[in-house]
C-alpha positions, 0 to 999 in steps of 0.5 A: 199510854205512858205505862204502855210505853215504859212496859214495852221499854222494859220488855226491849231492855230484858230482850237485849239482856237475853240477847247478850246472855245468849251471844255470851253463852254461844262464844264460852261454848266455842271457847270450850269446843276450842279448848277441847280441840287443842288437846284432843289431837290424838297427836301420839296416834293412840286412838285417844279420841275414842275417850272424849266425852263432849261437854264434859270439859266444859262441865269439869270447869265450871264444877271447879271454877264455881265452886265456892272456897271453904275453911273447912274443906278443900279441893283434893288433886290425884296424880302419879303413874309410877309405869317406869317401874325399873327406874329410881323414881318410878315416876311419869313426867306426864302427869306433875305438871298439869297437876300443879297447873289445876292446883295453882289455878284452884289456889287462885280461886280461894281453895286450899289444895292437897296434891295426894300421890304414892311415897314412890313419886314423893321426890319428883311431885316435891321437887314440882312443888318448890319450883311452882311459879305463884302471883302471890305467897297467900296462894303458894301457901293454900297448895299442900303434899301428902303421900301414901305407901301401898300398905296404909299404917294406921296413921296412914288410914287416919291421914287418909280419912281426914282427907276423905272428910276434907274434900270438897271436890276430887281431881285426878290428873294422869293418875294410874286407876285400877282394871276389872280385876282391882290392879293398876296396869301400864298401857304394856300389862305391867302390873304396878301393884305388883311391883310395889308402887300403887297406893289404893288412892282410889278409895277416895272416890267411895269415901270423899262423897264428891264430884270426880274430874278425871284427865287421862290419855289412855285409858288406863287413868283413874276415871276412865271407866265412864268410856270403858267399853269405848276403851275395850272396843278402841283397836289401837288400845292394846288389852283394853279389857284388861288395863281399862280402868272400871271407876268412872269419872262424873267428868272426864276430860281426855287429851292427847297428852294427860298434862295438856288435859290439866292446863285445859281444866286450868283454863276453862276453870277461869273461863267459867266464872268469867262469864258471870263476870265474877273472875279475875283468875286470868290476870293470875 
């Protein structure tokens, strides 16, 4: 009777821990959905909701927000759309911000980071970089700049493939992708690889063998490939066959404003291992 009695005990115990995973699991999914709905309001009218792909928020933060920091690799962040292509720098303000808010976050998690962008938006992702506000100066050290031109020296390339070796996980934020015909293209057709602006960053999806999280608003952002045809089909995307990036994204997180679309990653980013009770990131 005893053993009966401490078996039926222990079953009710394991009970009310799966009942507690569940309640748990049930309210992260609400907190992603939430999430997700904050940015994903189509606010600027452009047809943008075509491009969300449910779940994938959620899957982008735990990808990053579990992965495990490592000495020998690091986590790899894309961004720069140089589409002001007459102005001095040619850089969208969408973009920086919500790069520096996923790189602060992985920071905080343990990761070193390299924020990769074109020579042409140099200025303006340094400038995002000496004024980022950081809990602790281990963090703000972990947090690196390279830049590359449109044409690779051979310096360049061996710059390029330690990266490559180096990543562990591959993030781009409002980063400008390349269409059906391999050129970057503003949401008007303006051709950016024409003007001298787009380094061929892309590459490090072939040749980094890692996971990719793309954040886009438009459709024409690196990663936007896995929503093509939604792209192509969207009415209020104007030329979508033609400016819609082709590489796909393994998750992709689309908002109504790319830098929103980073602050959310930051943020599921922490609500991930905080549901195994393993993060203090939302304190940093």
């Amino acid at each position: 009777r005893d053993e009966r009695k401490i078996e039926a005990t222990v079953v009710q115990h394991d009970d009310r821990l799966l009942e507690r995973k569940e309640v748990r699991q049930t309210t992260m999914e609400a907190v992603y959905d939430q999430i997700q709905a904050i940015i994903g309001t189509d606010a600027g009218n452009r047809g943008m909701k075509s491009l969300i792909v449910p779940g994938d928020l959620k899957l982008a933060g735990e990808t990053l927000g579990l992965l495990k920091p490592s000495s020998e690799s690091e986590v790899v962040v894309l961004s720069g759309f140089p589409c002001c292509v007459h102005e001095d720098p040619p850089t969208e303000t969408d973009g920086p911000p919500g790069t520096f808010a996923i790189a602060r976050a992985a920071a905080a998690l343990g990761h070193r980071v390299t924020v990769v962008t074109d020579v042409c938006n140099e200025a303006v992702f340094a400038a995002a970089l000496k004024g980022l506000a950081m809990r602790e100066l281990k963090e703000r050290r972990r947090i690196a700049l390279e830049v590359f031109p449109p044409t690779f020296s051979e310096q360049d390339e061996k710059r390029f493939q330690n990266l490559a070796d180096r990543c562990k996980l591959l993030i781009s934020c409002e980063r400008a992708g390349p269409g059906k015909d391999g050129k970057c293209y503003t949401m008007r057709g303006i051709d950016m690889n024409e003007k001298g602006l787009i380094a061929p960053l892309d590459r490090l999806v072939r040749e980094s063998n890692s996971k990719l999280i793309s954040i886009g608003d438009g459709g024409n952002e690196l990663g936007m490939g896995k929503v093509i045809d939604n792209i192509i089909n969207n009415p209020k995307i104007a030329d979508g066959d033609r400016i819609g990036c082709v590489i796909a994204a393994d998750y992709l997180i689309a908002a109504s404003v790319s830098n929103w679309g980073g602050y959310a990653l930051a943020a599921a980013a922490a609500v991930a291992p905080a549901t195994e009770g393993k993060s203090n990131i939302h304190k940093k």
